[in-house]
MDAnalysis code that builds the backbone (N, CA, C; Angstrom):
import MDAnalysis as mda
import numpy as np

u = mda.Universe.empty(369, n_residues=123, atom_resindex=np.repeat(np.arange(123), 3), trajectory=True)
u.add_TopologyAttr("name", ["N", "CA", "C"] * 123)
u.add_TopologyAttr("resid", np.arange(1, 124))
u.add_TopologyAttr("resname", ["UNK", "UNK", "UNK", "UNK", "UNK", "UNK", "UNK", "UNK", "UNK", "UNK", "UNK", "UNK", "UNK", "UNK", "UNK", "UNK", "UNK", "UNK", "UNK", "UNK", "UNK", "UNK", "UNK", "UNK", "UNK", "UNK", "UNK", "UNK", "UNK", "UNK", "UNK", "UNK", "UNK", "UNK", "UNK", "UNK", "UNK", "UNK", "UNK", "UNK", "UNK", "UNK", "UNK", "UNK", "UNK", "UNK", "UNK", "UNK", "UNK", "UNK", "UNK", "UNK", "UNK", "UNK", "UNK", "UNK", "UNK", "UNK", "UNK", "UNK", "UNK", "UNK", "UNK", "UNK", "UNK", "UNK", "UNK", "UNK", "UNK", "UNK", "UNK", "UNK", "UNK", "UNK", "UNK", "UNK", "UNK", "UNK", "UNK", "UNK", "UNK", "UNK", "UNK", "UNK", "UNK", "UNK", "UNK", "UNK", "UNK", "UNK", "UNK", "UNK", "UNK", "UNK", "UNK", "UNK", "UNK", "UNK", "UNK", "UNK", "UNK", "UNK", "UNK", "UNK", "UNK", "UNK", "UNK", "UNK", "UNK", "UNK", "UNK", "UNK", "UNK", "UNK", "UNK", "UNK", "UNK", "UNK", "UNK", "UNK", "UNK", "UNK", "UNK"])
u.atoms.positions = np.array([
    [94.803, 142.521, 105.283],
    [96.060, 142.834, 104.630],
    [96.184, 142.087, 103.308],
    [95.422, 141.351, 103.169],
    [95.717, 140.092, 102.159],
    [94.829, 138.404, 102.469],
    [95.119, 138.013, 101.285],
    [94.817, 136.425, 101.540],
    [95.893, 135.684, 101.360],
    [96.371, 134.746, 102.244],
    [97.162, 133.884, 102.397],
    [96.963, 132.839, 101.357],
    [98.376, 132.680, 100.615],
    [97.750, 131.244, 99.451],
    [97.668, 130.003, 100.393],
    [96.854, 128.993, 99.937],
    [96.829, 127.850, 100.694],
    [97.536, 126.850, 100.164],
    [98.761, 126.935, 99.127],
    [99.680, 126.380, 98.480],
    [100.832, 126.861, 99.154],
    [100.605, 127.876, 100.342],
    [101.931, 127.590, 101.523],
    [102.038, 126.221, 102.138],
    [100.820, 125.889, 103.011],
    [100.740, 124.437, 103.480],
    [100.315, 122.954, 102.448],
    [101.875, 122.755, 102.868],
    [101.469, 121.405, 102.372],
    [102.161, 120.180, 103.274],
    [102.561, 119.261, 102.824],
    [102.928, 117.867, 103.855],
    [104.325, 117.623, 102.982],
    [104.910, 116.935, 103.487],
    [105.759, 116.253, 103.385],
    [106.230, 114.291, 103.423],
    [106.085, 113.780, 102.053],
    [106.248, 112.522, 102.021],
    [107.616, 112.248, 102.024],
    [107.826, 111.000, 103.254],
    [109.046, 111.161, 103.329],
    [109.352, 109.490, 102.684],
    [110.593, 109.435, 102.170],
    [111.320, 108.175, 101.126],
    [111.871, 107.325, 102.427],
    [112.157, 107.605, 103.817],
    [113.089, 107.140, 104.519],
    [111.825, 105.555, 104.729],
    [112.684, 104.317, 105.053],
    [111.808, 102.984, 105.282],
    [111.407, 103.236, 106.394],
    [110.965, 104.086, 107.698],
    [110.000, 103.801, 108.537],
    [109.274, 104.837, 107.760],
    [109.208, 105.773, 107.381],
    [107.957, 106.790, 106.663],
    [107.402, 105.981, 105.193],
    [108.080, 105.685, 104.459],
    [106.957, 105.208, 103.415],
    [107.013, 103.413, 103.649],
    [107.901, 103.010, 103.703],
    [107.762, 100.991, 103.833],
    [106.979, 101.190, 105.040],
    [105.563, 100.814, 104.870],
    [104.734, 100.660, 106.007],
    [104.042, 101.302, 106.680],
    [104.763, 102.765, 106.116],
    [103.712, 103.629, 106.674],
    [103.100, 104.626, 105.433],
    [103.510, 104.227, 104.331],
    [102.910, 104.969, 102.969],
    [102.737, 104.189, 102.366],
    [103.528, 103.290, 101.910],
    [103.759, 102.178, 100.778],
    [103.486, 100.750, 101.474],
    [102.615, 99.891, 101.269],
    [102.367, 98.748, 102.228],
    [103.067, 97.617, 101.122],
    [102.488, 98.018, 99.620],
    [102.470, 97.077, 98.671],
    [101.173, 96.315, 98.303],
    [100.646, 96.085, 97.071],
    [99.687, 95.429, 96.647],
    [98.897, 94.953, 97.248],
    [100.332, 93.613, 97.517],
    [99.440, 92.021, 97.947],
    [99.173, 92.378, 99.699],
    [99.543, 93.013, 100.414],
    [99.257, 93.556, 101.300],
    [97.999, 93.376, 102.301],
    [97.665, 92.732, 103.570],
    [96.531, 92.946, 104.291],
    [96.369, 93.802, 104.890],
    [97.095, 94.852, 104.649],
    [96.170, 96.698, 105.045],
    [95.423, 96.863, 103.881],
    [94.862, 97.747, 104.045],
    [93.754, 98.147, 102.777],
    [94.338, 99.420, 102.505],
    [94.736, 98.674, 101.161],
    [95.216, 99.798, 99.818],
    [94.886, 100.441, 98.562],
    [95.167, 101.382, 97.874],
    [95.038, 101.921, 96.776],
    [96.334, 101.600, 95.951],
    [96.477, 100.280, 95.170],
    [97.535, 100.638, 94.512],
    [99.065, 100.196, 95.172],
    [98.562, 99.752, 95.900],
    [100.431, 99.769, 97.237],
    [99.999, 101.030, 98.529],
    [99.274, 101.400, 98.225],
    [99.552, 102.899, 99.011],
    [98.162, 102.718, 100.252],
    [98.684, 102.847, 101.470],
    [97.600, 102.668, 102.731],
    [96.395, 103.446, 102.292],
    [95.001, 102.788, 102.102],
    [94.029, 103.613, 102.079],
    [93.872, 104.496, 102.762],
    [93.721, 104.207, 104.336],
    [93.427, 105.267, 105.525],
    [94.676, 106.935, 105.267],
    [95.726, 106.515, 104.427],
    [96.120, 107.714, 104.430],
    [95.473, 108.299, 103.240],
    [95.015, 107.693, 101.888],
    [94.688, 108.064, 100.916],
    [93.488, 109.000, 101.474],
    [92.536, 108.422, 102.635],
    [91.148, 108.506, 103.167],
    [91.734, 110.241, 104.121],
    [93.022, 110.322, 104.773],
    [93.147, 111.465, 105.341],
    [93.500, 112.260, 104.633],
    [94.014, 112.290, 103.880],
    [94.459, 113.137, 102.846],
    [93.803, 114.040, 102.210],
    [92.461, 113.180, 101.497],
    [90.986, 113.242, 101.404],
    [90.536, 114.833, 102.074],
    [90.415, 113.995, 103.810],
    [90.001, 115.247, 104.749],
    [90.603, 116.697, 104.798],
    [92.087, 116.573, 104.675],
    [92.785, 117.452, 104.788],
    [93.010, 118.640, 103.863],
    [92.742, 117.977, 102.523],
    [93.035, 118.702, 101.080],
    [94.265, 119.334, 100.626],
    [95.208, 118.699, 100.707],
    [96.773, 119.650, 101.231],
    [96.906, 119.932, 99.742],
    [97.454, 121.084, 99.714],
    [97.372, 121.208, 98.294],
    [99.174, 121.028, 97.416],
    [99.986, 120.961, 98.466],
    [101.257, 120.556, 97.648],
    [101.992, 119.224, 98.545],
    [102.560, 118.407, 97.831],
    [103.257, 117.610, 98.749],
    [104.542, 117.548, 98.233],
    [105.096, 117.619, 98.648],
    [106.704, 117.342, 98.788],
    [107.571, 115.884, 98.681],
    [107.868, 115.609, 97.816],
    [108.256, 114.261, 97.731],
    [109.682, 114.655, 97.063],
    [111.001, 113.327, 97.436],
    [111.253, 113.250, 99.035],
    [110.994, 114.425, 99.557],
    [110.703, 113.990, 100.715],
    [111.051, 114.993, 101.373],
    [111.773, 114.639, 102.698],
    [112.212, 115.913, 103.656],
    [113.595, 115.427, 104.736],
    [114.850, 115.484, 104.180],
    [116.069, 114.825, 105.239],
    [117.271, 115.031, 104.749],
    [117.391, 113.703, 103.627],
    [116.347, 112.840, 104.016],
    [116.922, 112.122, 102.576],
    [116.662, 112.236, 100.663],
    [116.197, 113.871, 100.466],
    [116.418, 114.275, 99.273],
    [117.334, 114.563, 98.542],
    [118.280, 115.057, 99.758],
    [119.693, 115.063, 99.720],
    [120.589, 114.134, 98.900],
    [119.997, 112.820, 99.181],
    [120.882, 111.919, 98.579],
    [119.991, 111.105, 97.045],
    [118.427, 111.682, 97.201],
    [117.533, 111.055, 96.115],
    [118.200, 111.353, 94.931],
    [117.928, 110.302, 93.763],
    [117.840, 110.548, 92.667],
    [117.021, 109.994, 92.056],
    [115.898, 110.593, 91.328],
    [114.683, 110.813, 91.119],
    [114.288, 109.520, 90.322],
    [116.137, 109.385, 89.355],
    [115.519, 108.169, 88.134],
    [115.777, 106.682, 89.028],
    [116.185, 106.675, 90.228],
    [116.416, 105.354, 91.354],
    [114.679, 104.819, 91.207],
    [114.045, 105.997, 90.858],
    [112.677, 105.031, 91.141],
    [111.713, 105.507, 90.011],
    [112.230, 105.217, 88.882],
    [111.494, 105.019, 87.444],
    [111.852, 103.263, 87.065],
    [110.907, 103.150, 85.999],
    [110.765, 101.514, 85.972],
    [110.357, 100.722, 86.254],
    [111.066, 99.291, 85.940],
    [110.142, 98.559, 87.206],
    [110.842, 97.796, 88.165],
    [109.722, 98.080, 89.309],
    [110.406, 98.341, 90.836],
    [111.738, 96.780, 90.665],
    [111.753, 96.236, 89.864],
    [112.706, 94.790, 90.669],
    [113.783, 95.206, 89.679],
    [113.981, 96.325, 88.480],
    [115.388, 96.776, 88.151],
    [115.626, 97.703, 88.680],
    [115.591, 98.201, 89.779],
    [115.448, 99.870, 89.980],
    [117.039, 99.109, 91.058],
    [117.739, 100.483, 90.998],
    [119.058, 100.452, 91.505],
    [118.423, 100.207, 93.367],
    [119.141, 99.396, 94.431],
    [119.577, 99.505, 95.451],
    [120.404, 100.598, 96.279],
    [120.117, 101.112, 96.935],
    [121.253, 102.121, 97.241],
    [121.106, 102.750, 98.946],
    [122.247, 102.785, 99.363],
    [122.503, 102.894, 101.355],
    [121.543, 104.200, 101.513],
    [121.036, 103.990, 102.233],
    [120.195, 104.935, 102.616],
    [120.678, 105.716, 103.973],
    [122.123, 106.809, 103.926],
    [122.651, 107.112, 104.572],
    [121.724, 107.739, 106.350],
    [120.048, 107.966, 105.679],
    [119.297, 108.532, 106.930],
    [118.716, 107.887, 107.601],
    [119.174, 106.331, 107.654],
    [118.584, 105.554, 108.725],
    [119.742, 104.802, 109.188],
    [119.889, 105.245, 110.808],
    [120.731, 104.444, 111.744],
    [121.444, 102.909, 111.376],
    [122.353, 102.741, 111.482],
    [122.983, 101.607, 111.147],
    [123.624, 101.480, 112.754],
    [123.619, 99.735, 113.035],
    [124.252, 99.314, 113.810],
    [125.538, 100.117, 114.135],
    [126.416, 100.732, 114.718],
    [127.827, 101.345, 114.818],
    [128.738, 100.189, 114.620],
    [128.173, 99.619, 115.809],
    [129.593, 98.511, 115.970],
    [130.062, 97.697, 114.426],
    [129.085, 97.374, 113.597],
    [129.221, 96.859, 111.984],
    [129.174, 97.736, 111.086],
    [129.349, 98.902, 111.523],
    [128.883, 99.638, 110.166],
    [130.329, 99.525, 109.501],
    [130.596, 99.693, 108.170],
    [130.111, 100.016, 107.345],
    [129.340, 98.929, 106.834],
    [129.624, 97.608, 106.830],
    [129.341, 96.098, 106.768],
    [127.630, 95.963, 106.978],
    [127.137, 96.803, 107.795],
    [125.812, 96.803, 108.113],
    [124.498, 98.077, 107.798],
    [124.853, 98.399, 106.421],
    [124.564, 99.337, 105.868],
    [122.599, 98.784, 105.979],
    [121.952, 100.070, 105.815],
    [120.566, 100.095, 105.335],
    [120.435, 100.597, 104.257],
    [119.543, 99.696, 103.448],
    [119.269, 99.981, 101.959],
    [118.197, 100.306, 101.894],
    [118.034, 101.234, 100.939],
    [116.773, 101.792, 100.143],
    [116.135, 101.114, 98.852],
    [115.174, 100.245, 98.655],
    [115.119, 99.741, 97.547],
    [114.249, 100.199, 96.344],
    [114.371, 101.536, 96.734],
    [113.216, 102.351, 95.737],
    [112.065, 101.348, 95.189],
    [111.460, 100.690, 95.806],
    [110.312, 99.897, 95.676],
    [109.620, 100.945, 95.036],
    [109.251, 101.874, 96.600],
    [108.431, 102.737, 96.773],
    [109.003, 104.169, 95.849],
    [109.081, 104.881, 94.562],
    [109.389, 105.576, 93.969],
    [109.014, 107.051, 92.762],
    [109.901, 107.376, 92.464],
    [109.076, 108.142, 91.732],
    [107.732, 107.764, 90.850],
    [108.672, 106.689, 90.414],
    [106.838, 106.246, 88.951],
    [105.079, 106.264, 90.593],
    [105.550, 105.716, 91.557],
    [104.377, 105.386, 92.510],
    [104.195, 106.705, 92.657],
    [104.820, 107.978, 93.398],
    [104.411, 109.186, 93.425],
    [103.692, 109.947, 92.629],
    [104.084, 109.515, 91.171],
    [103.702, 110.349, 89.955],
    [101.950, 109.657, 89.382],
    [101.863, 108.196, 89.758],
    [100.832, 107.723, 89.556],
    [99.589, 108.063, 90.967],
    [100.196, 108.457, 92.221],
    [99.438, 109.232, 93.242],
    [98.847, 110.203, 92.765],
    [100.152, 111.026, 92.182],
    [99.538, 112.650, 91.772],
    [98.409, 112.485, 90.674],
    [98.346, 111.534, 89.827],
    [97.840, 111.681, 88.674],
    [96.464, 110.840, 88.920],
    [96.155, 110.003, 89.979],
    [94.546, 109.100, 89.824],
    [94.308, 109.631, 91.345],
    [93.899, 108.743, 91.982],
    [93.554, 108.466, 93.464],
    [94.229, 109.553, 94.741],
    [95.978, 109.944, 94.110],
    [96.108, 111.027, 95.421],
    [95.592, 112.089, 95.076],
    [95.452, 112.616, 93.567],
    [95.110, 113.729, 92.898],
    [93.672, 113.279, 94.056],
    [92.923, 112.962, 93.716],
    [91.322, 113.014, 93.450],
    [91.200, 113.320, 95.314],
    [92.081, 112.973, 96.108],
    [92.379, 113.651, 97.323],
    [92.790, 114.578, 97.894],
    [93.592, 115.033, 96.621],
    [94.212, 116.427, 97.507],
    [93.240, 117.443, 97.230],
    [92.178, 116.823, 96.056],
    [91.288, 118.034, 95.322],
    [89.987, 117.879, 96.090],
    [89.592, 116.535, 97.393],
    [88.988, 116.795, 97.628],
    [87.625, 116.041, 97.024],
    [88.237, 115.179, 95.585],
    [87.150, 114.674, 95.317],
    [86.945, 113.258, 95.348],
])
């Protein structure tokens, strides 16, 4: 009937702190083995997989992204509640979770452009 594009499947990187703090974004100085801040072993699956689009944010917390929270550099970059991760009830509002766009656009855009590029292509 056709060929299916393979720019239907792609992944989804998600901004929320259990998906990228630790599990995307380790940071530099870091004793996982990284590219940059970024877990090798995912750089290394990624590799395998060849996904050809990724989605960043992605999930319900795009909803609340704003893109320039994570341009700059990471120690001026705005703070901000990261409404998609559980907060204590009994303290909330007092016990808010923050997002510290550590992990951000400029890091995504430098993925796409050296080391995640050279993975999603496979090379």
């Amino acid at each position: 009937m056709g060929t299916i594009s393979p720019n239907i499947y792609g992944h989804l990187l998600n901004t929320s702190a259990a998906s990228s703090n630790d599990g995307v974004w380790v940071g530099e100085n870091s004793k996982v083995q990284n590219i940059g801040g970024i877990r090798k072993d995912l750089v290394d699956e990624m590799r395998k997989i060849k996904a050809p689009v990724v989605r960043y944010p992605g999930g319900c917390f795009a909803d609340s992204y704003d893109w320039r929270d994570g341009v700059g550099p990471a120690e001026k970059r705005p703070r901000r509640t990261n409404f998609w991760i559980e907060a204590d009830a009994s303290t909330a509002p007092a016990n808010h979770i923050y997002e510290s766009n550590r992990f951000g656009t400029d890091e995504v855009h430098a993925l796409l452009q050296t080391d995640w590029l050279s993975a999603l292509s496979g090379g």
